[in-house]
N, C-alpha and C positions, 0 to 999 in steps of 0.2 A: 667402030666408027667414032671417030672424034667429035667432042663435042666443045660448043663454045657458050662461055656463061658468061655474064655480067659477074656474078658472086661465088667463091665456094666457100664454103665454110668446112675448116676441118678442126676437131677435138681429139682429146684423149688416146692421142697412136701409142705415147708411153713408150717412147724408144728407150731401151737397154734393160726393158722387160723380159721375161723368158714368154710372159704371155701377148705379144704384141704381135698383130699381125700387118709385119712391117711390109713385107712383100705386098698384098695385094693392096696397101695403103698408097705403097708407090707405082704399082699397078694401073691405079685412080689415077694419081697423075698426070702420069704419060700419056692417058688416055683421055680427059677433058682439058680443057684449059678456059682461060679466064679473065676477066682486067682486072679481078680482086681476089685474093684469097687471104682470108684469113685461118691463121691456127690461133684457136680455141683455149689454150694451155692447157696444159700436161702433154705437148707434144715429147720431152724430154724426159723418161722416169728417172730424178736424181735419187730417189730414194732408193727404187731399187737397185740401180748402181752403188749406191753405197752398202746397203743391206747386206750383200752376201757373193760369195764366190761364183754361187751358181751363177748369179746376174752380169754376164759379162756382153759388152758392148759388142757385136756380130757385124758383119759386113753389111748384111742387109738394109742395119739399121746409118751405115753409113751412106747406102746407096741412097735411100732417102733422104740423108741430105744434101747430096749430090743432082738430088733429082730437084730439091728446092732453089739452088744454086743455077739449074738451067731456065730453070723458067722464071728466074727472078730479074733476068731480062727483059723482059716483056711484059709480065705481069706484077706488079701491087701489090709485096706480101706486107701482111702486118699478125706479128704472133704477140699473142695477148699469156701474159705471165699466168699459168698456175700454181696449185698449191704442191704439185710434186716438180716443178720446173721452179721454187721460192730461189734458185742458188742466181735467179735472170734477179734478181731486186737487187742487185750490186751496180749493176749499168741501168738499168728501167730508171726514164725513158732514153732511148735512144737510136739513131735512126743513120742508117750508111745502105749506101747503092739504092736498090727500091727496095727497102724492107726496112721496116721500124718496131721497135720491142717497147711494150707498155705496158702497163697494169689493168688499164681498160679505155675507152674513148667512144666517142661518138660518129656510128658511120652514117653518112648522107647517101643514098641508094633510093632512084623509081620516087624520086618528089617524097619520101618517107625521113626518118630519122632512126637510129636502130642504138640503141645505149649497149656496149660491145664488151663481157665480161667470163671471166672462166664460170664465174659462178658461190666460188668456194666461201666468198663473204659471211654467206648463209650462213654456213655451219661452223657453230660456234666450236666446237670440237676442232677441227681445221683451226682454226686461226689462233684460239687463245691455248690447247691443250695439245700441241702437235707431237707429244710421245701415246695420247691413248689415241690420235688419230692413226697414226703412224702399228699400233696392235689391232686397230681394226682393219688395217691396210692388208697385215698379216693373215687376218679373217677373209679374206677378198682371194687371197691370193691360194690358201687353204681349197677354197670352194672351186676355184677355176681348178685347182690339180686335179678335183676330182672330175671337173666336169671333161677335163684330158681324158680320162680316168673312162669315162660312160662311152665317149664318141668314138676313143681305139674300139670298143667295143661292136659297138655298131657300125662302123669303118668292117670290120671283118662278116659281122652279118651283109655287108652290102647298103647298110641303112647309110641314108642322107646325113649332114652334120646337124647335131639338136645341141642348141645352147642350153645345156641344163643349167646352169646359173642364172642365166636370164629367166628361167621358168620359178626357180626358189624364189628368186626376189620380186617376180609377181604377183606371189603368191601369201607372202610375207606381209602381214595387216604391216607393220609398223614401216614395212618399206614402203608401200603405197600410202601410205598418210604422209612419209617422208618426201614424196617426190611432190604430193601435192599441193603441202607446206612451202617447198622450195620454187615451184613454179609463182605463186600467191607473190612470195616474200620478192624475188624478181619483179613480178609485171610492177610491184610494189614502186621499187626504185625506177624502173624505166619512165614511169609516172612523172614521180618525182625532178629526175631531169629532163621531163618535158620532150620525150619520147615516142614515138608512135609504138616502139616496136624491141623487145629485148633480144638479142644474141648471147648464148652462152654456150657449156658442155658439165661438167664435170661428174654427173648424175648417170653419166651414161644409159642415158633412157631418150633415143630421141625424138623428137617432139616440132609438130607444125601446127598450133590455133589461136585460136581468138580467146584470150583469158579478161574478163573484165573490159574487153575495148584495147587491149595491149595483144599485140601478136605476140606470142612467146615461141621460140627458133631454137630448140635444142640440137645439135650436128650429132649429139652421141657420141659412141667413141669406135675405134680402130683394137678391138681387145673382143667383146661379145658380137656387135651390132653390128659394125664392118658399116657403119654410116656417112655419109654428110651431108648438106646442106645446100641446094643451089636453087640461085637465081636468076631468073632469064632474064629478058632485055625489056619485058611488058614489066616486070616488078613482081612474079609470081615464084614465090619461094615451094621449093618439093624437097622431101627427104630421097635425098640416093643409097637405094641399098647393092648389094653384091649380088651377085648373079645366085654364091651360094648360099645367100640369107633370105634372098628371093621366092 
């Protein structure tokens, strides 16, 4: 059943991934609709399209943009630059039909104010050292082989799909101080520019609370979580998960 949102929020699909799950991303789609959506950045993985052979751009991944292109008719898109989508800072900002490319901005949504960013500011790694971000990137991608690697496994036992990546990294003292760090350093700025409310992704961890008196709005990503973001017509923001993350 279709559904209608004031807001959606989408992050981290990483198209031209080998690990993007672009299908039920566009899936999403077809299936809600909206008078805003924004993507989160890293919707485009340049990186891994550059990286290596394996990472070749798939239909799928065009279907989704195909699928952005129908409903940008009707609906409000605005994709916010990440730090694997950096190749959009040649045009950022700029804006044609209904959709506008930015770095970050401020959305007005339910009498609120929402300070609207990928997130990546944070991590000093990301912005100033982008060749050791770029080997941890490689760590990232390591760990999802494997977690391929677990699930064929359990796939033939008859077992459900387990994001064993998302279990490492809950598990992992220095990624939970990380993510805690990174929420803090957000509500920080939302502050700052005199915000009720911060939007981001790029942590791929998502996220709906009250941090400090600041709502903090993580969408997650389209890779582990199979997440997004929405917001009805009262101003009530829920995380959307997948039927199979469910």
């Amino acid at each position: 059943m279709n559904t209608h949102y004031r807001t959606v929020v989408l992050s981290d699909v990483h198209l031209g991934s080998k690990w993007s799950k672009t299908r039920e991303a566009t899936g999403f789609l077809k299936n809600n609709t909206c008078e805003t959506l924004i993507l989160c950045g890293d919707i485009i993985d340049g990186w891994a399209i550059m990286r290596g052979r394996k990472m070749k751009w798939r239909r799928r991944h065009t279907n989704f943009i195909k699928a952005l292109l129908d409903i940008s008719h009707t609906t409000r898109i605005v994709y916010v630059r990440g730090n694997h989508d950096d190749f959009l800072d040649r045009i950022t900002p700029v804006n044609f039909l209904n959709m506008s490319i930015v770095r970050d901005f401020v959305y007005e949504s339910g009498g609120r104010r929402y300070f609207v960013l990928h997130g990546d500011v944070f991590d000093h790694v990301t912005s100033n050292m982008k060749w050791l971000a770029k080997l941890g990137d490689l760590g990232y991608s390591v760990l999802l082989w494997g977690n391929g690697i677990y699930n064929r496994r359990r796939a033939r036992k008859g077992k459900p799909y387990f994001s064993l990546a998302r279990e490492v990294k809950k598990k992992v003292k220095a990624s939970v101080s990380y993510v805690g760090d990174f929420e803090r350093h957000l509500v920080d700025i939302a502050r700052c520019r005199e915000c009720d409310g911060v939007i981001c992704g790029h942590i791929h961890h998502p996220e709906v609370r009250n941090v400090e008196g600041i709502l903090y709005l993580n969408a997650g990503d389209w890779i582990e979580s199979l997440s997004a973001l929405t917001e009805d017509f009262d101003g009530n923001w829920k995380i959307y998960r997948t039927e199979e993350d469910k």
